[in-house]
C-alpha positions in Angstrom: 64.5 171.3 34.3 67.7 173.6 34.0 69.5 175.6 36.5 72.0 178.3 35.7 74.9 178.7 38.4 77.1 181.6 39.2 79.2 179.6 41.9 80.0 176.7 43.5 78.1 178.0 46.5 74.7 178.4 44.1 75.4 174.9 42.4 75.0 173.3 46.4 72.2 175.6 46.5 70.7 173.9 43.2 71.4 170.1 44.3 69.6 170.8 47.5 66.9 172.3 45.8 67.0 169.2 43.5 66.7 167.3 46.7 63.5 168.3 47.9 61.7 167.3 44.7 63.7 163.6 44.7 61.5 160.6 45.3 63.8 158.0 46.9 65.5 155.4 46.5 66.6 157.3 43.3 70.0 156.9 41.1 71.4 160.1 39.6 73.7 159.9 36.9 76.2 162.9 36.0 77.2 163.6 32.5 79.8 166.5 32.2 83.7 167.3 31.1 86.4 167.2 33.7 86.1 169.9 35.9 82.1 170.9 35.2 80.8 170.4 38.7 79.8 166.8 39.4 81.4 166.9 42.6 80.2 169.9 43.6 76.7 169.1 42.7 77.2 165.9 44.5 78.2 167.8 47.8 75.1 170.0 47.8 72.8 166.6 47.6 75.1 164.9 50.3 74.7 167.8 52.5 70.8 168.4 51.7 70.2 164.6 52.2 71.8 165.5 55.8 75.9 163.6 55.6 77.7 166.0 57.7 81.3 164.2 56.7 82.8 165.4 53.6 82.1 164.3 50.2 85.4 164.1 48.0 85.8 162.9 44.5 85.9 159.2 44.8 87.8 158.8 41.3 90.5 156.8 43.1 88.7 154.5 45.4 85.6 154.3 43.1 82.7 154.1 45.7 82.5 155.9 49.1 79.7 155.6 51.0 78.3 158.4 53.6 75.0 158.2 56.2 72.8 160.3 56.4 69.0 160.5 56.6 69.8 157.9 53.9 72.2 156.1 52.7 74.3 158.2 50.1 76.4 156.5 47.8 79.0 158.2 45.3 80.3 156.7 42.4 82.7 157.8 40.2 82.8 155.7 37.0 86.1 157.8 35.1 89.0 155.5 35.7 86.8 152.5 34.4 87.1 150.9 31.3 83.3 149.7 30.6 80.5 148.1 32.5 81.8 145.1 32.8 84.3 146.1 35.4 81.6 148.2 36.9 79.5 145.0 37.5 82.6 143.5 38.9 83.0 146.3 41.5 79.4 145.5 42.6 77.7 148.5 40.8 74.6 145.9 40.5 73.7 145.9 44.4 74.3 150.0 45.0 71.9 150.7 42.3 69.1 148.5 44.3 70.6 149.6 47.9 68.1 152.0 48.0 68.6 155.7 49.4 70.6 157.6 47.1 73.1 157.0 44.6 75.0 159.4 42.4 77.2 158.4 39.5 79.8 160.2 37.9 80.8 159.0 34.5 77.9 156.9 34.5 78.1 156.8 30.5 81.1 153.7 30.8 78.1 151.7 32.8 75.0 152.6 31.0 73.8 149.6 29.9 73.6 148.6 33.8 71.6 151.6 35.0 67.9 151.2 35.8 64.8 152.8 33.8 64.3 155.0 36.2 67.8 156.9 36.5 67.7 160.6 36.9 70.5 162.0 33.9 72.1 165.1 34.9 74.1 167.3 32.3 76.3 169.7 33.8 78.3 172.1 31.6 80.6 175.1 31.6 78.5 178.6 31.0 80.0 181.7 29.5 82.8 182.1 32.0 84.7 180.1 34.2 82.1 180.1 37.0 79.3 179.6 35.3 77.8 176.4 34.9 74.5 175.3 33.0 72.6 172.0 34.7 69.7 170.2 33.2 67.8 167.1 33.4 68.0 164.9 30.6 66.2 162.3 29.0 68.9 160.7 26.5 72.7 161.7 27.9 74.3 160.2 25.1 
């Protein structure tokens, strides 16, 4: 699948579009430069998977969690420096908590993410608001 987005406003649009066809519990990783839209997309599945609260970049304390209709977990892998302090931060037991749980960065954990794990590129389009999402079966 692959999305095209004019704003940030479409990108939430996207993620809760995204939601609807999510079989949970499901772990999403995000693969994109600084400043592609993670967050963003992240907010639209937060909001579609019904946290009202609001969903900031966790790159400082790692791992916030949020309720919702399910538990929402958000993970932001970037100031880590490989899996194995991701498995000391307790990575392991998000990624079988069930509901749903998004990683950003999730390339410095990879070899601890399940089968199963839904990849998500997000990149910058031909201007500054543009941004090009797409489902992705090898990240790397």
């Amino acid at each position: 699948m692959k999305w095209i987005s004019d704003s940030p406003s479409n990108t939430w649009k996207i993620a809760a579009e995204f939601f609807q066809g999510l079989e949970i519990p499901a772990v999403i990783a995000l693969h994109g430069n600084l400043g592609a839209g993670k967050t963003c997309f992240t907010q639209g599945l937060a909001q579609a998977a019904g946290v009202r609260e609001p969903v900031c970049s966790p790159t400082y304390t790692i791992i916030s969690e949020y309720r919702g209709t399910v538990p929402f977990h958000h993970i932001d892998l970037y100031r880590l420096g490989g899996p194995e302090e991701a498995f000391d931060l307790g990575l392991d037991e998000y990624l079988e908590a069930g509901g749903i749980t998004v990683i950003e960065w999730a390339e410095r954990a990879a070899e601890l993410l399940p089968p199963n794990t839904i990849h998500i590129r997000i990149e910058r389009g031909e201007n500054e608001e543009h941004r090009i999402l797409s489902i992705v079966e090898n990240p790397l």
